[in-house]
N, C-alpha and C positions, 0 to 999 in steps of 0.2 A: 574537515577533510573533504576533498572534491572528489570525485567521481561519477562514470559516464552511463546515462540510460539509456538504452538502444530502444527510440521511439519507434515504431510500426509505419507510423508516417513522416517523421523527420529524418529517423537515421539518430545516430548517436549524438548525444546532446549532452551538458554538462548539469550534473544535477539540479544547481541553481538555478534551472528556468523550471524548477519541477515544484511542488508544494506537497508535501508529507500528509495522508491523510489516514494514520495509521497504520495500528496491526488487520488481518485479515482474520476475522473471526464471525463466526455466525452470531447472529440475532437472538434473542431468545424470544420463546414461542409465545405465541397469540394467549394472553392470559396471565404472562410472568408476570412475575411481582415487582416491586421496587427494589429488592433487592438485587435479583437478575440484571435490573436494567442499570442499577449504578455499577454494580461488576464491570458489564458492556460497555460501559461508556467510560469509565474512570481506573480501570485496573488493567493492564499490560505486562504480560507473558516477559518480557525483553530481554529475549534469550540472548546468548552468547553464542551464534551461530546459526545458520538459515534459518530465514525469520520471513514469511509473507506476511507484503505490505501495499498498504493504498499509497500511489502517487497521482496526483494530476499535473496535465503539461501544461501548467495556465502562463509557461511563457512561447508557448507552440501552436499547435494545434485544437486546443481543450480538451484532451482524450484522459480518460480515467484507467490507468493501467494497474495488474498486479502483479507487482515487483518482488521476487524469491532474491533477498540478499543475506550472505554473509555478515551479520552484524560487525563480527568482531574483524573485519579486515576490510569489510565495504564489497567487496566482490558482488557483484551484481552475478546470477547465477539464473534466472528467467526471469521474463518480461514477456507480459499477456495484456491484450487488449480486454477491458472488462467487457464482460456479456452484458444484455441486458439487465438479465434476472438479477446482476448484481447492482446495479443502479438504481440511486434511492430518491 
């Protein structure tokens, strides 16, 4: 199902020039275990309703934005350009 990201510097775009780069969740801390870190990387909240998410525009611009969507309906609900702090 398609729907449109409103880029910061494109202007509204349709998803598929976009690449999914998950949910939006902190790190765990300097020291975690392995168990923490598979959590992090392999386990997903994937709620039924507004859900922050990593998208990148790698058919645009290259910008890493975080996208607050509706899961259950796609509704696109905010769109943020990432800060640094959150680039990895």
């Amino acid at each position: 199902m398609g729907f449109l990201i409103e880029c910061p510097n494109c202007g509204p775009r349709s998803v598929y020039e976009f690449k999914f780069g998950g949910e939006r969740k902190a790190e765990p801390g300097t020291g975690s275990g392995s168990r923490a870190w598979r959590h992090y990387f392999y386990f997903n909240r994937n709620v039924n309703g507004p859900s922050v998410e990593w998208w990148y525009h790698g058919g645009g611009c290259g910008v890493w934005l975080r996208v607050t969507r509706n899961t259950a309906t796609n509704e696109v609900i905010a769109v943020e350009r990432s800060g640094a702090e959150d680039e990895g």
